[in-house]
NUZA-67862 format. One line per 2 residues: number of its first residue (from 1); their letters; for each residue z, y, x negated of C-alpha. Coordinates in steps of 0.25 Angstrom, whole numbers, plus 5000, padded with zeros to 4 digits. Example, Ala and Ser with C-alpha at 12.3 -4.5 7.8 and 13.67 -1.06 7.14 Angstrom:
2
1 = AS = 5031/4982/4951  5029/4996/4945
//
This chain:
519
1 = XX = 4644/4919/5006  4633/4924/4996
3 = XX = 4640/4929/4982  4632/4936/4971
5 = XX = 4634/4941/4956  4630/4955/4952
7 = XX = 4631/4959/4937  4629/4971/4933
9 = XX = 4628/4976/4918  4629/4992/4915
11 = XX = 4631/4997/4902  4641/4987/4895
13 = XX = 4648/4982/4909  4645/4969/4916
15 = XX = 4648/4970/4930  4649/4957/4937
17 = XX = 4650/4958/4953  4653/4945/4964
19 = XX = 4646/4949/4977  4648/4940/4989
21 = XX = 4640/4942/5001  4638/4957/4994
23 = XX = 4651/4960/4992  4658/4962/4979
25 = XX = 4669/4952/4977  4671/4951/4962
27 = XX = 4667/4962/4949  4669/4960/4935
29 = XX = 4663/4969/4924  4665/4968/4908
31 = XX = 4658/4974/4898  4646/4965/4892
33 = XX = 4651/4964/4877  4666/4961/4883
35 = XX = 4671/4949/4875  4686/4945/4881
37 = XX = 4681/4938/4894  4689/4929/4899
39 = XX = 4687/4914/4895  4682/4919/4880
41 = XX = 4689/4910/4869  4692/4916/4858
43 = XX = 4701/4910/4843  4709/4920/4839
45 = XX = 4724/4923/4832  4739/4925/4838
47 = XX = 4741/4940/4835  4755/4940/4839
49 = XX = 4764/4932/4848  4773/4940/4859
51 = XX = 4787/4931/4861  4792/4941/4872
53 = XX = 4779/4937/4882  4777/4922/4874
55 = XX = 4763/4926/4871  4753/4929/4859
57 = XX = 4743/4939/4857  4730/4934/4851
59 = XX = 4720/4941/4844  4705/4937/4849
61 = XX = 4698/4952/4846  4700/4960/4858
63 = XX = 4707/4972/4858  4720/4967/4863
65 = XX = 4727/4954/4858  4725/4943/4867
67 = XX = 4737/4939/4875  4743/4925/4875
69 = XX = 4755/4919/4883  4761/4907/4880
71 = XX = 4758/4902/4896  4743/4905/4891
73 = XX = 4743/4895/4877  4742/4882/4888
75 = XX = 4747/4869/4883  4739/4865/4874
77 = XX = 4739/4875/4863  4744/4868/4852
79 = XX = 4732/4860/4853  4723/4873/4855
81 = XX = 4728/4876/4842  4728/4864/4834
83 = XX = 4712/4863/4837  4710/4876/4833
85 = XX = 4718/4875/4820  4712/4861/4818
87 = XX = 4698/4867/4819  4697/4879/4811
89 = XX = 4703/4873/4799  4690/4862/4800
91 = XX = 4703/4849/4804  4697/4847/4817
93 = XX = 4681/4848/4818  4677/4844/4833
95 = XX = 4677/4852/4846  4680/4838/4853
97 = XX = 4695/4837/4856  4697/4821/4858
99 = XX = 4700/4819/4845  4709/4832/4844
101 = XX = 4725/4830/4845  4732/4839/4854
103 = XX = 4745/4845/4852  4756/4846/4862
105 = XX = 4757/4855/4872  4766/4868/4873
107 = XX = 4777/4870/4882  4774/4879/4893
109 = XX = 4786/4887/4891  4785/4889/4877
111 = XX = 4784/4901/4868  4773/4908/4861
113 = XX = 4778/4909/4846  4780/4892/4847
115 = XX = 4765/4889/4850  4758/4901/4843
117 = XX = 4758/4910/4830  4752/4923/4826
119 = XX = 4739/4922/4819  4737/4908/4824
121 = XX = 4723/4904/4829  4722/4901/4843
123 = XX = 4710/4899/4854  4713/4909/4867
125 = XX = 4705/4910/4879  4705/4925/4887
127 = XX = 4711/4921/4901  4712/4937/4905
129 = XX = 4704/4948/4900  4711/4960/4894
131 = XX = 4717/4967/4906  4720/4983/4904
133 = XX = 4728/4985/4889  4731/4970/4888
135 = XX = 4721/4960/4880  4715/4948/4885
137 = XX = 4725/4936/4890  4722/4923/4883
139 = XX = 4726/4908/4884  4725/4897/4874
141 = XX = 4721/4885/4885  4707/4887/4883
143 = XX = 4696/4884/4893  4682/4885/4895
145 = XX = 4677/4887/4909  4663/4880/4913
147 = XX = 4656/4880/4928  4664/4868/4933
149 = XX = 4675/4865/4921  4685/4873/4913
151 = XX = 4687/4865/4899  4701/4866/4892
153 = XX = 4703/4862/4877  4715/4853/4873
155 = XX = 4719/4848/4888  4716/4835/4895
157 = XX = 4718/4840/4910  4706/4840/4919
159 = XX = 4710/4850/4930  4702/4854/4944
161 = XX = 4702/4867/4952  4711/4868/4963
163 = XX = 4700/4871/4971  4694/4858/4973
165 = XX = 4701/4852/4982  4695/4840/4986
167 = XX = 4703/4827/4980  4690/4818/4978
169 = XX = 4682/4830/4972  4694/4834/4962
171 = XX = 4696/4818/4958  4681/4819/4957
173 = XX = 4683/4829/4948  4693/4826/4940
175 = XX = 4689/4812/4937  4676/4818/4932
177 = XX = 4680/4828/4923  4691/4820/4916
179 = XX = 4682/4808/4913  4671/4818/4905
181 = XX = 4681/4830/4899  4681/4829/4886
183 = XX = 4695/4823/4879  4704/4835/4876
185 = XX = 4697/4845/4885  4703/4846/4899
187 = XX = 4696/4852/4911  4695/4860/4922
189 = XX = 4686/4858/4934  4684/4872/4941
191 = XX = 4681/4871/4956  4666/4874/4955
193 = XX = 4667/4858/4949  4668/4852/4964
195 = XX = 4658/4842/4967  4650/4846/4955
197 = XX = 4641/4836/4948  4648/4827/4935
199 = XX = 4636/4831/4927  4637/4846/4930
201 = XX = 4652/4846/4927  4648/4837/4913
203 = XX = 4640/4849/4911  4650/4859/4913
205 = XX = 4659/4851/4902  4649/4849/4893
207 = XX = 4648/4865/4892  4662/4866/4891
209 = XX = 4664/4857/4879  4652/4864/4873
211 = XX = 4658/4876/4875  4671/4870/4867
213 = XX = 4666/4866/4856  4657/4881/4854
215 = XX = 4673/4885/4854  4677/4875/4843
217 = XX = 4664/4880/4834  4670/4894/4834
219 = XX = 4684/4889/4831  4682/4890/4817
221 = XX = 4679/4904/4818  4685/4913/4805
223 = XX = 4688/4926/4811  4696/4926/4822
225 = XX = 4699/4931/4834  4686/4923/4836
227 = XX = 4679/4920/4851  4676/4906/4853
229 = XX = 4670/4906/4867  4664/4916/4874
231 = XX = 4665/4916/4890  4654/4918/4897
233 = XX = 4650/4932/4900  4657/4936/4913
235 = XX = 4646/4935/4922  4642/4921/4917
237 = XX = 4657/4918/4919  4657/4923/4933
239 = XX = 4645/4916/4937  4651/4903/4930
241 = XX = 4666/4904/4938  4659/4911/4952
243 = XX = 4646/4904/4955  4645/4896/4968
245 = XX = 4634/4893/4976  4636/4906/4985
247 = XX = 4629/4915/4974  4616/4920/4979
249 = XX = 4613/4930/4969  4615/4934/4954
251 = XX = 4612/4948/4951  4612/4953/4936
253 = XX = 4606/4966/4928  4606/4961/4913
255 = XX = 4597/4951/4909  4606/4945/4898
257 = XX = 4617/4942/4909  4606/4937/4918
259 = XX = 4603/4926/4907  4619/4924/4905
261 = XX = 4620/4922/4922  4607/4912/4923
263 = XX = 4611/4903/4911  4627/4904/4918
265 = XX = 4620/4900/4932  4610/4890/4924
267 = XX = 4623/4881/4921  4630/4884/4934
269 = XX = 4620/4883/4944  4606/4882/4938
271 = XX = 4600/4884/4953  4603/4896/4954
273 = XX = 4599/4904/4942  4588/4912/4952
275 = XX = 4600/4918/4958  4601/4927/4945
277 = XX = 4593/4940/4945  4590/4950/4935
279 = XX = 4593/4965/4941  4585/4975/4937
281 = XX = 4583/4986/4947  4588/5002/4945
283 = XX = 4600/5000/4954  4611/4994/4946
285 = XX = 4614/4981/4950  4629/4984/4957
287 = XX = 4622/4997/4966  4613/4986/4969
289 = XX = 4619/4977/4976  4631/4986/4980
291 = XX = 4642/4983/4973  4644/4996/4965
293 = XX = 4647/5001/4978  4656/4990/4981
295 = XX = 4665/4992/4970  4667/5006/4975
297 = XX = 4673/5002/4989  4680/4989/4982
299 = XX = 4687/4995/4970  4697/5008/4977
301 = XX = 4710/5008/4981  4704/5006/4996
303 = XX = 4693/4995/4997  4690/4992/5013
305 = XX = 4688/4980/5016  4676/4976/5024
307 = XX = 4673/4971/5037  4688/4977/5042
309 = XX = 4682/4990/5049  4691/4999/5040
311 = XX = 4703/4992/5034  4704/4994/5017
313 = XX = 4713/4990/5005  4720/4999/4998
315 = XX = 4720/4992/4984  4732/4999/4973
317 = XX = 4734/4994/4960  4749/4995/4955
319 = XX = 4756/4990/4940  4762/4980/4947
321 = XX = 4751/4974/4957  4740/4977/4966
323 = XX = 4742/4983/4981  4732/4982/4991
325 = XX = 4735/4988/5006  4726/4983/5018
327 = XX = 4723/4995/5027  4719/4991/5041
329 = XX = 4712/5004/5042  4705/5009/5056
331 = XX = 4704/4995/5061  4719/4993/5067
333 = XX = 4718/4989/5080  4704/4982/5081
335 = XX = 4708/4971/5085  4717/4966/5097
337 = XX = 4731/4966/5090  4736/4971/5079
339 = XX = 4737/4958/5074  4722/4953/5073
341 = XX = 4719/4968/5067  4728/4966/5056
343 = XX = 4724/4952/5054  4710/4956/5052
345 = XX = 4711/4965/5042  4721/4958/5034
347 = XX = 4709/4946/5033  4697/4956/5029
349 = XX = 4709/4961/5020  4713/4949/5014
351 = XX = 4697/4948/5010  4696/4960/5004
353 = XX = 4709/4961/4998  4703/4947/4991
355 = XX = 4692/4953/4987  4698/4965/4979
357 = XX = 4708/4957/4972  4694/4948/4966
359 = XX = 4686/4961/4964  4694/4970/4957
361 = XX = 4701/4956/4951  4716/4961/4953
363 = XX = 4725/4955/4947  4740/4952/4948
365 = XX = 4749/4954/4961  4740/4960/4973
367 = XX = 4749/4964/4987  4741/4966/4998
369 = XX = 4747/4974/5010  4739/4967/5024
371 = XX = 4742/4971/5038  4755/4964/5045
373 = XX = 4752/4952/5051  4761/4946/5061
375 = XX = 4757/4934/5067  4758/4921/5056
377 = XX = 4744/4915/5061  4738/4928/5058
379 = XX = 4747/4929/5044  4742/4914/5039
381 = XX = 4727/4918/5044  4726/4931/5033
383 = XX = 4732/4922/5023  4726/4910/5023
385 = XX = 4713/4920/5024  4718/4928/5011
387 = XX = 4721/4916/5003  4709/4911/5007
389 = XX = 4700/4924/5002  4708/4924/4988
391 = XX = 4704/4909/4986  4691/4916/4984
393 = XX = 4696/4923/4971  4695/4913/4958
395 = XX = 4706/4921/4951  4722/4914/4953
397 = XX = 4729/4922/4965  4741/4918/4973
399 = XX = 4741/4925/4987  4757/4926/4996
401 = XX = 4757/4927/5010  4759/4938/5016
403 = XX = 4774/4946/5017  4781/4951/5028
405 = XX = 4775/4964/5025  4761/4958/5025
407 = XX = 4761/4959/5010  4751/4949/5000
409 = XX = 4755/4946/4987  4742/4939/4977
411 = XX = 4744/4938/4963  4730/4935/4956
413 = XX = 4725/4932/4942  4718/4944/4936
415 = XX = 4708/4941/4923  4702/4953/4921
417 = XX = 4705/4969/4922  4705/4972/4937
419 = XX = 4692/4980/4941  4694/4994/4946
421 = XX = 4684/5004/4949  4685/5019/4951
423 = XX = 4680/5020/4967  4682/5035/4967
425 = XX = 4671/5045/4963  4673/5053/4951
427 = XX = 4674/5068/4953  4662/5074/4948
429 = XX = 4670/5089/4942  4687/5085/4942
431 = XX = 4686/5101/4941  4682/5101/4955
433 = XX = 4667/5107/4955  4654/5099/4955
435 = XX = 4640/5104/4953  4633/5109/4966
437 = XX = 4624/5095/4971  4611/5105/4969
439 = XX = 4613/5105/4956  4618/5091/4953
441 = XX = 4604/5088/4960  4596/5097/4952
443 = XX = 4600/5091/4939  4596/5077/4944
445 = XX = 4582/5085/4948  4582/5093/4933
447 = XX = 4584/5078/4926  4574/5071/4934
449 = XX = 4565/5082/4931  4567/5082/4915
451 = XX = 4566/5067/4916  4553/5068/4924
453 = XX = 4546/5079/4914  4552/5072/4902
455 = XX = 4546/5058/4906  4556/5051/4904
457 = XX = 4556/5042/4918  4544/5035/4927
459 = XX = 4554/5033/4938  4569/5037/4938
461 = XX = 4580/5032/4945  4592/5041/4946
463 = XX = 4606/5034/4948  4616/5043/4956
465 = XX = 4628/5044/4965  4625/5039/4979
467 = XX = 4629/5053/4985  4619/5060/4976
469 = XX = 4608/5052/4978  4610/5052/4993
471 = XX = 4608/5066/4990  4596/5066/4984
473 = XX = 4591/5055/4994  4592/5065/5005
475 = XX = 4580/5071/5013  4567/5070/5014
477 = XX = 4560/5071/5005  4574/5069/4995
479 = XX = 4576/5075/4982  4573/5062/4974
481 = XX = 4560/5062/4981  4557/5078/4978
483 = XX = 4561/5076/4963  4552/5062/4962
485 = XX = 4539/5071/4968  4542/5084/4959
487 = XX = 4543/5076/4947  4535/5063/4949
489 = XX = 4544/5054/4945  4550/5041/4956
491 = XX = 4564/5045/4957  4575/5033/4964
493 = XX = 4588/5037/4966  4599/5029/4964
495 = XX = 4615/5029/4970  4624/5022/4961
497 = XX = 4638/5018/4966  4642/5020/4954
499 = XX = 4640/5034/4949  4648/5046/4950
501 = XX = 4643/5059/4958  4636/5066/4948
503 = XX = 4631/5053/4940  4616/5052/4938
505 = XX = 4607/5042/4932  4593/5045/4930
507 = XX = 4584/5030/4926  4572/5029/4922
509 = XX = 4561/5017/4926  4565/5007/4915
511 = XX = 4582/5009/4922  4583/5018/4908
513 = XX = 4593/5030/4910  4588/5043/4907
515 = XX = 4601/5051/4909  4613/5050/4917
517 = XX = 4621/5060/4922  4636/5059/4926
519 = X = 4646/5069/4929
//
């Protein structure tokens, strides 16, 4: 499997798309000058506490208070607070914490109003992005995620990833990391930290406690809510948590992000920098490589699934959870039983169906409706091979077997606003009339013509509908190539995905737009 990472930048969006083996698996977008991403580190005040849901709302400048449960404070926040009172007022001067004495740890089944106060000072973490009208979720066990290590303040447990499973590689580990943590730092070791080298994790450290004392420089700050560590830019942070040897390519249209990404993989993986190209063609980068189109088959209510011959999702979205039905379609009966047909599709079903819960990041209780088994063995095989496909997804999920009734139950971690997308055209006229095509193509004629008399273009590349341009493609010779002779001028045309019906874009040589139209 060959995996790829396409961002994209229009206007003030970042769009971030995973392919692998060309198809879109994961899509993230935020706006460039967004500031509450998750991992940012910010000191800020308690607003107000809420004793009926044991939680705090804390002030760090967004337009909703920050939300804190007491579940969220960790153990060790009395000594969080301690540091930073001790720090501000000038009692404790260092950002090492051997020398710093801890407090006790709270009780787990505590309350609120017995830990914290209103307009107390406290360092809080954003664990989950602002999601609809609520404001950002936030803890105060603070960490700070590196390539191989996680750091965490004020604890003295060294932790490993689950997912390492080998007992020599995980004692190896282990035995390593505690006998070169700093004392009262603990650790994390992430799962891309098997059989890598002790200098490359001594390195990974090293950043992390340099990282640490950036945050204790700005804890003396005098106007709060004040951020004290910014995370890295999405993308850098996607590259940072997702990179694996299997990445091929590394496509990217603005040159600041290229730098960010190439001084991201210099640290991760300095060998393979060259994979990183600058785009800069006419086609935007998403056309390019297919994935505008993509998101239009993957984001409706039905989404087919491929390489079934016809069967589809049916994908509903309640207050309560998410409802996905699997249709068999046309293919009933393919096989020699009953039996092996449903099994078939409920295995390219259980792919798919993994797929769509990462692309579209859904979050909470999913209920998937597959086709009846019967037989056990055949019951066990979709199982173990679902279970197996939602491994894939780094975000927490539980999965039940199936029910009598052939029902699914997941439950999955959601950090971000799920992505939706509108899949269905716009009407062009909601009053129900819409200019005769001849004259929809006579004003695309009128404004080539001004353009060409006015100057204003060497070359022009008009963006548009894919149905229009096919239009204006057809015959011999076409009408692009009747309007680039009468007014000797090189004319491409360009379908976008993206448009609407009536939407043009007219470019000039330097990609510069002279005029858009949409309707």
């Amino acid at each position: 499997m060959t995996k790829e990472l396409v961002v994209s930048t229009e206007g003030n969006i970042v769009r971030i798309a995973l392919l692998e083996d060309g198809r879109l698996m994961e899509l993230h977008q935020e706006k460039k000058d967004y500031t509450f991403n998750v991992g940012n580190i910010y000191l800020a005040k308690i607003k107000k506490l809420a004793p009926g849901m044991n939680a705090a709302f804390v002030s760090i400048g967004s337009e909703k208070d920050a939300f804190l449960h007491y579940h969220d404070l960790g153990p060790n926040i009395n000594s969080l607070v301690s540091y930073i009172n001790l720090v501000r007022t000038g009692k404790f001067t260092s950002p090492e914490l051997q020398n710093f004495r801890k407090k006790p740890t709270i009780h787990k089944d505590g309350k609120m109003q017995e830990v914290l106060q209103p307009g107390q000072n406290v360092m809080v973490q954003i664990a989950k992005e602002p999601i609809s009208t609520k404001g950002p979720r936030v803890t105060t066990e603070i960490s700070i995620a590196g390539r191989f290590l996680i750091l965490v303040p004020f604890s003295d447990k060294v932790s490993i990833s689950q997912k390492i499973v080998g007992d020599k590689e995980r004692d190896r580990l282990l035995r390593l990391i505690e006998s070169i943590r700093p004392a009262g730092f603990g650790v994390i070791i992430r799962t891309v930290a098997e059989k890598k080298k002790v200098a490359e994790l001594h390195q990974d450290l090293e950043d992390l406690v340099n990282k640490w004392n950036d945050i204790f420089k700005n804890l003396r700050a005098k106007k709060l809510p004040f951020q004290v560590h910014d995370e890295l830019s999405r993308a850098a942070s996607f590259l940072r948590d997702k990179f694996s040897s299997d990445f091929v390519n590394i496509h990217c249209d603005d040159k600041e992000l290229v730098e960010q990404l190439k001084n991201s993989l210099k640290i991760i993986a300095p060998d393979k920098v060259d994979i990183i190209n600058y785009y800069n063609k006419s086609t935007p980068l998403f056309e390019q490589y297919g994935i505008e189109k993509q998101i239009k088959y993957s984001f409706g209510t039905y989404a087919n699934i491929p390489q079934s011959k016809g069967a589809y999702l049916v994908i509903e979205h309640t207050e309560a959870l998410h409802v996905i039905d699997v249709n068999s379609g046309n293919i009933k009966g393919a096989k020699d039983t009953q039996e092996k047909s449903a099994l078939e599709v409920n295995m390219v079903a259980a792919t798919e169906v993994a797929r769509q819960l990462r692309l579209r990041d859904m979050g909470g209780i999913i209920v998937v409706d597959f086709i009846d088994l019967r037989e056990n063995a055949n019951k066990k095989k979709f199982y173990d091979h679902l279970k197996a496909e939602l491994k894939k997804d780094t975000a927490k999920h539980k999965v039940l077997p199936p029910s009598k009734f052939g029902l699914v139950q997941i439950t999955r971690q959601r950090m971000r606003p799920e992505l939706s997308f509108k899949t269905f055209e716009e009407n062009p006229n909601p009053n129900g009339e819409v200019e005769a095509p001849i004259v929809i193509i006579d004003r695309i004629e009128a404004k080539i013509a001004q353009i060409a008399e006015e100057g204003k273009a060497k070359k022009l590349s008009i963006h548009m509908h894919p149905f229009v341009a096919a239009y204006i493609k057809q015959g011999i010779p076409s009408m692009r190539k009747k309007w680039a002779w009468k007014y000797k001028i090189p004319i491409k045309l360009l379908a976008r995905d993206a448009f609407k019906y009536l939407e043009v874009h007219f470019i000039d040589e330097n990609d510069e737009v002279i005029y858009k139209e949409s309707n």
